[in-house]
C-alpha positions as CSV (number, residue, x, y, z in Angstrom):
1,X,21.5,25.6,5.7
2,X,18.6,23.4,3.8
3,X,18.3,19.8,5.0
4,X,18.5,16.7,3.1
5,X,15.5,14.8,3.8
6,X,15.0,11.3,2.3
7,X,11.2,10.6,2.3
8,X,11.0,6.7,1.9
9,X,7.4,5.5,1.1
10,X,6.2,2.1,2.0
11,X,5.9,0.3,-1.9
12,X,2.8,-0.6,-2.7
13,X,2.5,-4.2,-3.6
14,X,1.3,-5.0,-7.6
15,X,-1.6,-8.1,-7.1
16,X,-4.5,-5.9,-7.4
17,X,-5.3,-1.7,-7.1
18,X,-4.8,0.0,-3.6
19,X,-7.8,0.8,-1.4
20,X,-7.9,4.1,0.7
21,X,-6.9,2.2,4.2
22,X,-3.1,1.3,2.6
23,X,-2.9,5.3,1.3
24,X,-4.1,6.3,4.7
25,X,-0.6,4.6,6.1
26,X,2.1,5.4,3.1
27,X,0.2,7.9,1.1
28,X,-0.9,10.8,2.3
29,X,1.1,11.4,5.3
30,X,4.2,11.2,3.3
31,X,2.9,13.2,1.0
32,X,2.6,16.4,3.5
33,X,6.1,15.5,5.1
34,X,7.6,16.1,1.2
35,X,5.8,19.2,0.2
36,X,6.0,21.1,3.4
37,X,10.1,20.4,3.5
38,X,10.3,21.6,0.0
39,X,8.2,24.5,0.8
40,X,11.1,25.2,3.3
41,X,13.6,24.7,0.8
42,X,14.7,21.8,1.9
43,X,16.6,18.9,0.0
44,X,13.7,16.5,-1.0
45,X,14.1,13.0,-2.1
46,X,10.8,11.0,-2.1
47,X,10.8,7.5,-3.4
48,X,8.8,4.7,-3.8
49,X,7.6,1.7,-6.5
50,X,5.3,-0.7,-7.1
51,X,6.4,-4.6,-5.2
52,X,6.6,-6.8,-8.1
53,X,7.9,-9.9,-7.0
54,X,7.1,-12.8,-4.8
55,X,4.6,-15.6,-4.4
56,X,1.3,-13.5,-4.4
57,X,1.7,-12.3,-7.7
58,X,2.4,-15.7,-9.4
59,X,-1.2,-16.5,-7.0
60,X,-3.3,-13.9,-8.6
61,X,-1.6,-14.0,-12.7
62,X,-2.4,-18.1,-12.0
63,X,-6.4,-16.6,-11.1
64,X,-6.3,-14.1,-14.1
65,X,-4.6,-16.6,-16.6
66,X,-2.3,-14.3,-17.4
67,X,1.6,-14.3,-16.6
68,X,3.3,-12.5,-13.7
69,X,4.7,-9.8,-15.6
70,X,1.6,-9.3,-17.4
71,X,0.1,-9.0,-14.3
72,X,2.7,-6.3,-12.8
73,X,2.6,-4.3,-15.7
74,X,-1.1,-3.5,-15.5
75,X,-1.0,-3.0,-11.5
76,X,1.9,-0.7,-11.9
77,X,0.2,1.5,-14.2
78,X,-3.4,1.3,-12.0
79,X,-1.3,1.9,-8.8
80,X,1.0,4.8,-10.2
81,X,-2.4,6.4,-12.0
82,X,-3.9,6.3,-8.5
83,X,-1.2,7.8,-7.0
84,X,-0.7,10.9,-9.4
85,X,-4.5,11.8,-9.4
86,X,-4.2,11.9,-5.6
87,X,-1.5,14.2,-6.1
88,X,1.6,11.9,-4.1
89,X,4.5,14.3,-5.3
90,X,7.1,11.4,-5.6
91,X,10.4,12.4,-7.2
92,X,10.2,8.5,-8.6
93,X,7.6,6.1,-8.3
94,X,8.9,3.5,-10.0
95,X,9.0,-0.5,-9.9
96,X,11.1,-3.9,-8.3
97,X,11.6,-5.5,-11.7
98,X,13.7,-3.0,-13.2
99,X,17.1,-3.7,-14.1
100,X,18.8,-1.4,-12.0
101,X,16.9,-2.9,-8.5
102,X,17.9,-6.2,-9.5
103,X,21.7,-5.2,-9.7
104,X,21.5,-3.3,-6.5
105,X,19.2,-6.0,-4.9
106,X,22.0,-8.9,-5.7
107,X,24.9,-6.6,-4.7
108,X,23.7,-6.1,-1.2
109,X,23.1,-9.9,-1.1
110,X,26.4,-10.7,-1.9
111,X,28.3,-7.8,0.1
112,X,26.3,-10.0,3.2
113,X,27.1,-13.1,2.1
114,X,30.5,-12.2,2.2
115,X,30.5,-10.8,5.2
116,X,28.9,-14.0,6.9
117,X,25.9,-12.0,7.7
118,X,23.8,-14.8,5.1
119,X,24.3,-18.4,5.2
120,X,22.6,-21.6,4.1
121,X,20.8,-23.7,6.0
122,X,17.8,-26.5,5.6
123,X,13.8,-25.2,7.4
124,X,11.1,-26.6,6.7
125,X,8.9,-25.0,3.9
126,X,4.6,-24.4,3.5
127,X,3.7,-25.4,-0.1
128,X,0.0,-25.1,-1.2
129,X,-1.7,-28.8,-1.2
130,X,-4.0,-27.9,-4.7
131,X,-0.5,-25.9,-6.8
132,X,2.9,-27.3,-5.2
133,X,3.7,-23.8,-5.0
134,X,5.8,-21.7,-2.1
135,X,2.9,-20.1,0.7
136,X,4.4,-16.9,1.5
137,X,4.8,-16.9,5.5
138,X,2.2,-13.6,4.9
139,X,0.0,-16.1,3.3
140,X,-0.3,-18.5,5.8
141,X,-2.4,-18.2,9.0
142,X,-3.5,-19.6,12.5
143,X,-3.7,-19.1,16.0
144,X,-0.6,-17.8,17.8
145,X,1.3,-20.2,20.0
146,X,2.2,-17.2,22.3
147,X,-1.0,-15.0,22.9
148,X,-3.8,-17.1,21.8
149,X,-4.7,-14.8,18.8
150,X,-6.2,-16.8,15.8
151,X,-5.4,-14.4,12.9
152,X,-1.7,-14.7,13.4
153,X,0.6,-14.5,10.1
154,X,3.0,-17.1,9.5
155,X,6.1,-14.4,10.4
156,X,4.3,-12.7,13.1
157,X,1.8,-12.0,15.5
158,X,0.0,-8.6,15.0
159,X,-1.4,-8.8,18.3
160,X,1.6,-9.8,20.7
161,X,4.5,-8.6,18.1
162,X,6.2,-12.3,18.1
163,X,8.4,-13.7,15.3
164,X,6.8,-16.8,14.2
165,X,7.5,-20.0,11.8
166,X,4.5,-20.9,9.7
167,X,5.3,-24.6,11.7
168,X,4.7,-22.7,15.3
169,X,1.0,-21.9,13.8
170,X,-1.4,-23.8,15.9
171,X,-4.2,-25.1,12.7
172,X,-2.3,-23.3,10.3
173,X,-4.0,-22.4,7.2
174,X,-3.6,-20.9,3.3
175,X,-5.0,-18.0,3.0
176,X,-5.8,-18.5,-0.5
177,X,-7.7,-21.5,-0.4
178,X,-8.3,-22.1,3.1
179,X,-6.4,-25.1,3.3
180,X,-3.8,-26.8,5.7
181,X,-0.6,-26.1,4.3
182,X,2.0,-29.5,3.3
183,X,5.3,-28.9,4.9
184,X,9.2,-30.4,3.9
185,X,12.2,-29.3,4.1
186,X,14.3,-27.3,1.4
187,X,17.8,-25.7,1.7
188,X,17.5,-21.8,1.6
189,X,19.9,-18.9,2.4
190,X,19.4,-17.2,5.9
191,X,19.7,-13.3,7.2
192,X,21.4,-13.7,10.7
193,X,19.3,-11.1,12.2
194,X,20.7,-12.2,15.8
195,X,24.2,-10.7,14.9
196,X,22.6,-7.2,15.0
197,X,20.8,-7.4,17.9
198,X,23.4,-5.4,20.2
199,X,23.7,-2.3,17.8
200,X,19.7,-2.4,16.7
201,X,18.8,-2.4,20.7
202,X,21.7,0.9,21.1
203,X,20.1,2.9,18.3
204,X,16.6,2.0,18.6
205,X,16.8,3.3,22.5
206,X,18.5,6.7,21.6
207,X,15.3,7.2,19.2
208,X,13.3,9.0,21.8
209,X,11.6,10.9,18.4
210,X,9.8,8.0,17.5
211,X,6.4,7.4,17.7
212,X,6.2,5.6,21.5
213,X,4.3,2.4,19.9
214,X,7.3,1.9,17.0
215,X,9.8,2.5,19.4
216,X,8.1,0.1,22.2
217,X,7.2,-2.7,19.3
218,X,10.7,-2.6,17.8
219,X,12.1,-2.8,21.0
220,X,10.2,-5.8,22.1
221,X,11.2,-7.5,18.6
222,X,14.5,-8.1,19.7
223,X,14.0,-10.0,22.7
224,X,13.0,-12.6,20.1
225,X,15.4,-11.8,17.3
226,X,16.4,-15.0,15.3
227,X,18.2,-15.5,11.6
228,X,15.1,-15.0,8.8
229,X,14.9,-16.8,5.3
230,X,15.6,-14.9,2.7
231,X,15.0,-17.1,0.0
232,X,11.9,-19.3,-1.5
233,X,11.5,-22.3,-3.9
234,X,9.6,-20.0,-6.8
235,X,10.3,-18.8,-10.1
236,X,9.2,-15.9,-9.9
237,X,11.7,-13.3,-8.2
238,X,15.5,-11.8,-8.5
239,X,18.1,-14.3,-8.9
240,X,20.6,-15.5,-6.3
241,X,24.2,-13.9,-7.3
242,X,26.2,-16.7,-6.7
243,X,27.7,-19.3,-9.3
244,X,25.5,-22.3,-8.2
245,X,22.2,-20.7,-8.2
246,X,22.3,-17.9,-11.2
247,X,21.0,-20.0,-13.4
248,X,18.2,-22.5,-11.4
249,X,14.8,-21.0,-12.2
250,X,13.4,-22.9,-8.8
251,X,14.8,-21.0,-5.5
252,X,14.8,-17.1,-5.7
253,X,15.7,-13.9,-3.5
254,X,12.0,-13.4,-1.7
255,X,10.0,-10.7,-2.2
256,X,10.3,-9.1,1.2
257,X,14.4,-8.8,1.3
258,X,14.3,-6.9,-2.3
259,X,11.5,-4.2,-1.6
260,X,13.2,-3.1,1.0
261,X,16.5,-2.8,-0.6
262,X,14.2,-0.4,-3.5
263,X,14.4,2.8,-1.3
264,X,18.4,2.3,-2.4
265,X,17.8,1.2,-5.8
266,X,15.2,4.0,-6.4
267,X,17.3,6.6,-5.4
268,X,20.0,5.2,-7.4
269,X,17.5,5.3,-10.6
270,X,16.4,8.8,-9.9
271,X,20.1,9.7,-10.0
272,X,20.6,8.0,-13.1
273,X,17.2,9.7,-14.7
274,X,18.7,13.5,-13.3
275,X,22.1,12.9,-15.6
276,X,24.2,12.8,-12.3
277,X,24.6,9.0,-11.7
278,X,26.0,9.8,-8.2
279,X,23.2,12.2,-6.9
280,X,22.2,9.4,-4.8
281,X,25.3,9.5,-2.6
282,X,24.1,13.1,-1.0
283,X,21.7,11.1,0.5
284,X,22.6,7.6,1.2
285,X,26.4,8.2,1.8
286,X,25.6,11.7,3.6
287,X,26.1,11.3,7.5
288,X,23.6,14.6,8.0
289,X,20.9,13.5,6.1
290,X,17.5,12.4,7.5
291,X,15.7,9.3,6.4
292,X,11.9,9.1,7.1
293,X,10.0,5.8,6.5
294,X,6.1,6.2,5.8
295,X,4.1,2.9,6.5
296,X,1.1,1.3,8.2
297,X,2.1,-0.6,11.2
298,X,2.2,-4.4,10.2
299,X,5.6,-3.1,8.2
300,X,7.1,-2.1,11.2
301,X,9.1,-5.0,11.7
302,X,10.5,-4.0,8.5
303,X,11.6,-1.2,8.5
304,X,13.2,-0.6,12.2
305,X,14.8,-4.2,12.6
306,X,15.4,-6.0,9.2
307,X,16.4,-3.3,7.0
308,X,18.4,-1.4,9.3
309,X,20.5,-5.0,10.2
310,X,21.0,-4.9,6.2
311,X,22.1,-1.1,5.9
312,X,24.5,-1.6,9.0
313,X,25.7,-5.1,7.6
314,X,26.8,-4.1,4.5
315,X,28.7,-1.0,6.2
316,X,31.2,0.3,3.2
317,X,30.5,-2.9,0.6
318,X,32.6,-4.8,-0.7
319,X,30.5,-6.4,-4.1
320,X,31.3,-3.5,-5.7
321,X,28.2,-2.4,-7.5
322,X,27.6,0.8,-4.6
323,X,30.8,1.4,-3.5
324,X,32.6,3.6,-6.4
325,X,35.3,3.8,-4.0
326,X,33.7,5.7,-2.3
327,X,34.0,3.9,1.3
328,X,31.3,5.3,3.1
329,X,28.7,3.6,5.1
330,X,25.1,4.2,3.9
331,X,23.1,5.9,6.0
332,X,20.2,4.2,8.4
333,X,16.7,5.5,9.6
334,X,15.8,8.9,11.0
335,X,12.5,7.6,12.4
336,X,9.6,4.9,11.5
337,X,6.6,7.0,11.2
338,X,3.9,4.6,11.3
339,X,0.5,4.5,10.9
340,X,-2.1,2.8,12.5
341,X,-4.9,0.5,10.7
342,X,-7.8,1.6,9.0
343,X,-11.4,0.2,9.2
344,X,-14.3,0.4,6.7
345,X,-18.1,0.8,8.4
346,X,-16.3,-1.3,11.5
347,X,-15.3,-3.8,9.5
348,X,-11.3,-4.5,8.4
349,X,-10.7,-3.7,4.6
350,X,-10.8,-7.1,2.7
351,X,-11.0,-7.0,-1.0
352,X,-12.3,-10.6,-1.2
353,X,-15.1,-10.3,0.9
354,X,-16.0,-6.4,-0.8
355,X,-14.9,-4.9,2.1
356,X,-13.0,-2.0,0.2
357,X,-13.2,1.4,-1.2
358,X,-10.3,1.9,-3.9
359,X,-9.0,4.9,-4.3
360,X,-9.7,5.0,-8.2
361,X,-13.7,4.8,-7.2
362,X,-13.5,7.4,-4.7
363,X,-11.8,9.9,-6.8
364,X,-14.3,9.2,-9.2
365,X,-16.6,10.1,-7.5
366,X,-15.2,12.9,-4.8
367,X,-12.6,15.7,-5.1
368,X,-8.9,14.6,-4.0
369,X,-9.0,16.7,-1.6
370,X,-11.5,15.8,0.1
371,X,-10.1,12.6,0.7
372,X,-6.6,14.0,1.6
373,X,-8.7,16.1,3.9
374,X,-10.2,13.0,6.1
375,X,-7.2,10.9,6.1
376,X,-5.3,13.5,7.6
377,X,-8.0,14.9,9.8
378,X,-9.6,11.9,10.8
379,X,-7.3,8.9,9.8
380,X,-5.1,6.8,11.7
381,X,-2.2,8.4,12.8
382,X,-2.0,7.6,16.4
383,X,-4.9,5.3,16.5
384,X,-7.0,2.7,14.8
385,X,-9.9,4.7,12.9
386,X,-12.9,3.7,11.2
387,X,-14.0,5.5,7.9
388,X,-18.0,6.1,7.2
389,X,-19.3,7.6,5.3
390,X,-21.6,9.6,7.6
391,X,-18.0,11.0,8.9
392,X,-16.6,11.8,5.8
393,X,-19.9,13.8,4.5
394,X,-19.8,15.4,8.1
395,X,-16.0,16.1,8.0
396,X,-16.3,17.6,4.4
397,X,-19.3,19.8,5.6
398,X,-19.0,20.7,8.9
399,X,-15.2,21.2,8.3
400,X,-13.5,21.9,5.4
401,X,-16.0,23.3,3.5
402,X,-17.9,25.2,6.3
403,X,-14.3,26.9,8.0
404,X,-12.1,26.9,5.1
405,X,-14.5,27.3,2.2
406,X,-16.9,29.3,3.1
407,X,-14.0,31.4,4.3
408,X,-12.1,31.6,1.3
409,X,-15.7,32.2,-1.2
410,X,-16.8,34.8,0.7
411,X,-13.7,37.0,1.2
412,X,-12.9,36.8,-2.4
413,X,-16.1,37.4,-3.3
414,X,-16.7,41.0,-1.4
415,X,-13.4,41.7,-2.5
416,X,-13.7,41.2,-6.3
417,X,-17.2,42.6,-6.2
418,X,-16.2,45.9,-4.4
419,X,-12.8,46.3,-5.7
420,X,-12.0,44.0,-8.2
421,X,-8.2,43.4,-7.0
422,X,-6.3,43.5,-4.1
423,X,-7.5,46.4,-2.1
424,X,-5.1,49.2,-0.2
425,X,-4.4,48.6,3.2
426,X,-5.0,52.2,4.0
427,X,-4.3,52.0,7.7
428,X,-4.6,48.7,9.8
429,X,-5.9,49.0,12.9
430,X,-4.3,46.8,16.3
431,X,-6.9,44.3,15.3
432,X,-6.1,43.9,11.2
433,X,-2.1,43.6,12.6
434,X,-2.9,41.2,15.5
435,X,-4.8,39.0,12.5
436,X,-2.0,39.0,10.2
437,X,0.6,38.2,13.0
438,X,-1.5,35.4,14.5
439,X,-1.7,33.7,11.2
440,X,1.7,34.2,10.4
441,X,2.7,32.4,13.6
442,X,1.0,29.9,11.6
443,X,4.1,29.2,9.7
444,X,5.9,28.0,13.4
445,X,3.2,26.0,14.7
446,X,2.1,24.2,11.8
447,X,5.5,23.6,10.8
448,X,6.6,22.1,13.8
449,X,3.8,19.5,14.2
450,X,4.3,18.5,10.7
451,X,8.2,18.1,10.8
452,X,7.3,16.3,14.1
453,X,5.0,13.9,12.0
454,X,2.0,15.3,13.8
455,X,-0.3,15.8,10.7
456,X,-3.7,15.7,12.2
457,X,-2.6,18.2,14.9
458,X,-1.0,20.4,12.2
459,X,-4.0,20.7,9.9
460,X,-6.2,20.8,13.3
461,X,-3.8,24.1,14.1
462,X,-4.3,25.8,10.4
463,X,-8.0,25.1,10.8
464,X,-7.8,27.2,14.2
465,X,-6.1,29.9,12.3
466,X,-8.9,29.8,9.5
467,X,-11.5,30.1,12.6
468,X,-9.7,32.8,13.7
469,X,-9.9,34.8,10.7
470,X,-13.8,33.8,10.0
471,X,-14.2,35.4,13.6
472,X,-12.0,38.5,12.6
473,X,-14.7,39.0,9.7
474,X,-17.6,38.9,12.1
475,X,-16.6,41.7,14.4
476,X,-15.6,43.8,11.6
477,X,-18.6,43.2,9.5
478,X,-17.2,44.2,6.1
479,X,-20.2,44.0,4.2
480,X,-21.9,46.7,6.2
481,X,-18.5,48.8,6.2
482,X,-18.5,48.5,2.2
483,X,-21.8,50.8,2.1
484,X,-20.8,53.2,4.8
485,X,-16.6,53.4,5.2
486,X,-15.1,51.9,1.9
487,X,-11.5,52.7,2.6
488,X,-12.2,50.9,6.3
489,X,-13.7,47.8,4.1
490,X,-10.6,47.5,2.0
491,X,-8.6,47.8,4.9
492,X,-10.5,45.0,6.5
493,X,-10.3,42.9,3.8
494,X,-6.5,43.2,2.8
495,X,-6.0,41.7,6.4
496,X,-8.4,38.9,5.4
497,X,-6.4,38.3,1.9
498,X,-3.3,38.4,3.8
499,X,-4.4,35.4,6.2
500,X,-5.5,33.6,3.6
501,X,-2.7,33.6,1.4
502,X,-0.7,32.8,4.4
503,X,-3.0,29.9,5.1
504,X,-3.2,28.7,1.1
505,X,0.7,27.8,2.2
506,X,-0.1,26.3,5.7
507,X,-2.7,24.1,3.7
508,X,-0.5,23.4,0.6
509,X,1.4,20.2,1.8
510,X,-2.5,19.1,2.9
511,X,-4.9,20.4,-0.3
512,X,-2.4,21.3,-3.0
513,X,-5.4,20.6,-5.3
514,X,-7.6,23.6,-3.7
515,X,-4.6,26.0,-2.8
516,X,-3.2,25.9,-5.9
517,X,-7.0,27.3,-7.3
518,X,-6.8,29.6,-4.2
519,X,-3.4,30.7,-5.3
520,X,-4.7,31.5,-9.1
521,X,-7.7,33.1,-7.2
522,X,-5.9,35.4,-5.6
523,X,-4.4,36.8,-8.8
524,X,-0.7,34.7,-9.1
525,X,0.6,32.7,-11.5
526,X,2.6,29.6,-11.7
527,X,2.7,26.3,-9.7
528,X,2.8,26.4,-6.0
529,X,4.2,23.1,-4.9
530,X,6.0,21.8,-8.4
531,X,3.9,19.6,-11.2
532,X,3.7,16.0,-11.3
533,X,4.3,13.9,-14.5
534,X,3.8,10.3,-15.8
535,X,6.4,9.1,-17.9
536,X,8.9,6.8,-19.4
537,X,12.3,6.1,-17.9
538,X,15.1,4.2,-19.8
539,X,17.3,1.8,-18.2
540,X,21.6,1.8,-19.4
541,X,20.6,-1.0,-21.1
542,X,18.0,1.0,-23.1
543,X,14.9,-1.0,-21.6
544,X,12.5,1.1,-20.3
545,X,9.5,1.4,-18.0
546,X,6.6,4.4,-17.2
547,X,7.3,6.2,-13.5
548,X,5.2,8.4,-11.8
549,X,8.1,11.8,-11.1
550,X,7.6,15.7,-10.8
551,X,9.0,18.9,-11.5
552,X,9.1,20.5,-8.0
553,X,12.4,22.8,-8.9
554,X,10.1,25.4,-10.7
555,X,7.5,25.8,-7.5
556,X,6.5,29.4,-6.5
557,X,5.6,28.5,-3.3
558,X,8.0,29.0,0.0
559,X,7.2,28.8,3.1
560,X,7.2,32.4,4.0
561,X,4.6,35.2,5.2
562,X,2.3,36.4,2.1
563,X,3.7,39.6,0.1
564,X,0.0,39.8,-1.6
565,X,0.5,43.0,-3.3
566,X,-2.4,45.7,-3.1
567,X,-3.4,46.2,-6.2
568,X,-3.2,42.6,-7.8
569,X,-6.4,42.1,-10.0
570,X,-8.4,39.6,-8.9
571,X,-10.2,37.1,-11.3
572,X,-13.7,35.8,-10.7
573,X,-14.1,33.5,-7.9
574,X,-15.1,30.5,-7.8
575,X,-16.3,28.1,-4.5
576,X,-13.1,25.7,-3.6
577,X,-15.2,22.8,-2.6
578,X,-18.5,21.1,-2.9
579,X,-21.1,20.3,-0.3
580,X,-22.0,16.8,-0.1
581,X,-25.7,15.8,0.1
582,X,-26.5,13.8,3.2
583,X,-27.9,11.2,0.5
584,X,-24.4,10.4,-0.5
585,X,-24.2,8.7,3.1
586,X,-26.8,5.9,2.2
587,X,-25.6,5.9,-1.8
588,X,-22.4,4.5,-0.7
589,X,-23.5,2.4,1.8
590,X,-25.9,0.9,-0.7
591,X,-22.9,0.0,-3.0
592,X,-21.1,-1.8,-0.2
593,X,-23.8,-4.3,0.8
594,X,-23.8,-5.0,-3.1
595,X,-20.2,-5.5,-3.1
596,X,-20.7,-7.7,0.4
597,X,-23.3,-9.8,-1.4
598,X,-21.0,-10.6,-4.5
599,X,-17.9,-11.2,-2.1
């Protein structure tokens, strides 16, 4: 029975293009979770947008002299363009100023409010000294009250995991211009986090498949749980639904309450764009589905405490905009999977100080899959890892293009030089089947450490297998068979194409750039994983905006032992990845000291 798997990715937020440390938390990983579950045959679901709203934006379009929806608009299309040339098989990436999310966004508000799970109440509010404008809590920082640490946000500690009030800030400070923020008092609408405290501590315990730092973090949240604005003095946001506030263009639903709410509204869209408007419900109103959040780990907080208090608040709805009639409950997280940070030459990413690599240079410059490669290999799944560039050039050499290249070149090679197709097994010895089983185990041990979000032990297993086979071709020396026992020499290498066709599907939710040219190497047609698409999407209302989707329906791929038929022509190969020259190493370091010096 195929599962229904909800893949909900971390949304990107629209101020400015994405370097590789955020893709290294939402990006990639997510992007082998969805692939390898539709290789299964699995029900796949992966959705995501660009975060268009909130106080940062209205900072940056104020810096660009150009207006917040301008602004948006060109982020969304840099971000989404990123994304596709990476190859992040969304089923929608789309955006938090659509229609549809606003609808959604003010129906779950309302279904609370009613519910007494929002009230009003007065706080004191950070406005910037030099604008008059809101500070974002995020855009505010100082030195813990709690632990000391003087990077602190104004809504939390990073370091000791405390919920914090810009006010508790000892020196508090705007990040934008470094000064002291003004603080007075404004009336704004609360989420009364504390009235979920009882249910969020039962689940979060029973989640023993969590990462052990999301579960430990989320757990020591609650010992500090209290209500959380959910509202800001800006124009620039989704409106209050309520008859006193519709229409005031100075107090909006903040930016942090609505992106959350767009792994709902996205899935609603997505439903809208198949032609079956309540496609959504298999997933959100579907007690056995599975929902799996992909983020880096300052959006913990997030996505195990605050959305989950929404999704369990609003229970069956009662606004009306969700509920159909349908009465059922909508379903809450399967597990956080969290990354860790990401750090550039030892230094944290910071665009403003050139501290960055964005992912539109390095693709530029370096195949996808290279990058996919390292982030997975190397990146920050359990830990805190720092990218060089000495380690990526290594990692590319030593690794994927030394095991798993070389591998693949030289196999197809003999073969299509000898034979020119798939040659006849004749008969395989103990040591062509033991090969073939080994790597066929492949399709257990892989596919358990990646549906247990273990993706750098899951491409460090396929890699094994790939050793494995390069070993295979040593002892059995098919180049010297070729000249003295051909039918032993095809038999050799129809166990070689066997393992690797086996191992272009162990490595497709990883490289689907290079295994779908293995896959066309080895004499097949069609796409392996499904075809991404940039497009346009229209709204009931006929408005429309550009997505980043996919047609994954049509794959050829499955993730099942190879049936390479002897036989099969073979076309002429072609190497699957390029060396890097060690000079690449002090090229790149060159252009970050000229981006330092400019920052």
């Amino acid at each position: 029975m195929p599962k229904t798997i909800l893949v909900s990715v971390a949304w990107p937020y629209a101020n400015g293009p994405r370097h590789i440390g955020h893709i290294a938390g939402f990006g990639v990983p997510s992007d082998i979770f969805a692939r390898y579950h539709r290789l299964v045959g699995n029900k796949v679901l992966m959705v995501s947008g660009t975060d268009e709203h909130g106080t940062p934006i209205t900072v940056e379009a104020e810096k660009e002299g150009v207006t917040p929806q301008e602004l948006v608009d060109r982020y969304n299309a840099v971000i989404a363009e990123d994304l596709y040339n990476l190859g992040l098989s969304y089923d929608l990436f789309t955006r938090t100023t659509t229609r549809n999310h606003t609808a959604i966004t003010q129906d779950l508000f309302k279904t609370l409010y009613e519910k007494g799970y929002i009230f009003v109440k007065s706080m004191m509010g950070a406005f910037s000294v030099r604008t008059g404008s809101t500070l974002p809590d995020r855009y505010i920082e100082g030195t813990c009250p709690h632990c000391g640490f003087t990077e602190a946000r104004g809504d939390q500690c990073d370091n000791c995991g405390k919920q914090l009030d810009p006010m508790e800030l000892i020196d508090p400070r705007s990040k934008i211009d470094g000064e002291p923020p003004v603080f007075r008092e404004s009336e704004h609408f609360f989420l009364d986090l504390t009235a979920f405290v009882d249910p969020l501590r039962r689940w979060i315990e029973d989640q023993n498949h969590w990462r052990a730092n999301v579960r430990a973090f989320s757990l020591n949240l609650l010992d500090d749980l209290h209500p959380r604005p959910i509202t800001r003095d800006l124009e620039w946001g989704i409106p209050i639904p309520l008859p006193d506030y519709e229409r005031r263009n100075d107090k909006k639903i903040y930016v942090w309450f609505d992106a959350v709410i767009g792994y709902l509204s996205a899935s609603v869209e997505w439903a809208y764009n198949t032609g079956n408007p309540d496609a959504w419900r298999d997933w959100w109103q579907n007690e056995e589905a599975r929902h799996y959040y992909f983020m880096g780990k300052d959006n913990i907080v997030f996505h195990s405490v605050i959305w989950p208090s929404m999704l369990i608040g609003y229970g069956n709805g009662v606004a009306g905009t969700l509920g159909g009639g349908e009465g059922e409950p909508l379903v809450i997280p399967y597990d956080i999977v969290s990354s860790e940070f990401l750090t550039m030459e030892g230094r944290k990413f910071s665009s403003s100080r050139g501290v960055v690599i964005y992912v539109k240079d390095i693709l530029e410059r370096y195949d996808p899959d290279a990058l996919r490669f390292f982030l997975t290999i190397a990146g920050p799944e359990a830990q805190d890892t720092d990218f060089t560039w000495a380690e990526f050039v290594r990692r590319n050499n030593d690794e994927l293009v030394a095991t798993w290249g070389n591998l693949v070149n030289r196999v197809l090679t003999m073969a299509y030089k000898h034979f020119g197709r798939v040659p006849d097994p004749g008969r395989l010895e103990e040591a062509d089947q033991a090969l073939i089983a080994q790597v066929e185990h492949g399709f257990t041990s892989v596919g358990e450490l990646i549906e247990a979000c273990s993706f750098k032990a899951a491409i460090g297993e396929a890699l094994h297998l790939a050793d494995l086979v390069n070993r295979y071709l040593n002892d059995q020396a098919p180049w010297n068979l070729v000249k003295e026992d051909q039918v032993r020499a095809g038999s050799v290498l129809y166990a070689a194409l066997r393992a690797i066709d086996n191992l272009k599907i162990l490595l497709a939710p990883f490289l689907p750039f290079s295994t779908q040219r293995l896959h066309e190497l080895l004499g097949n047609s069609g796409s392996l994983s499904g075809e991404l698409r940039l497009t346009t999407a229209k709204e009931a209302d006929g408005s429309s905006h550009r997505i980043l989707t996919g047609d994954y329906e049509h794959r050829v791929g499955k993730w099942l032992a190879s049936q390479l038929p002897a036989g099969q022509a073979l076309p002429s190969p072609s190497p699957l990845f390029k060396k890097l020259d060690v000079s690449v190493v002090e090229a790149e370091l060159g252009r970050m000291e000229a981006s330092l010096a400019k920052g």
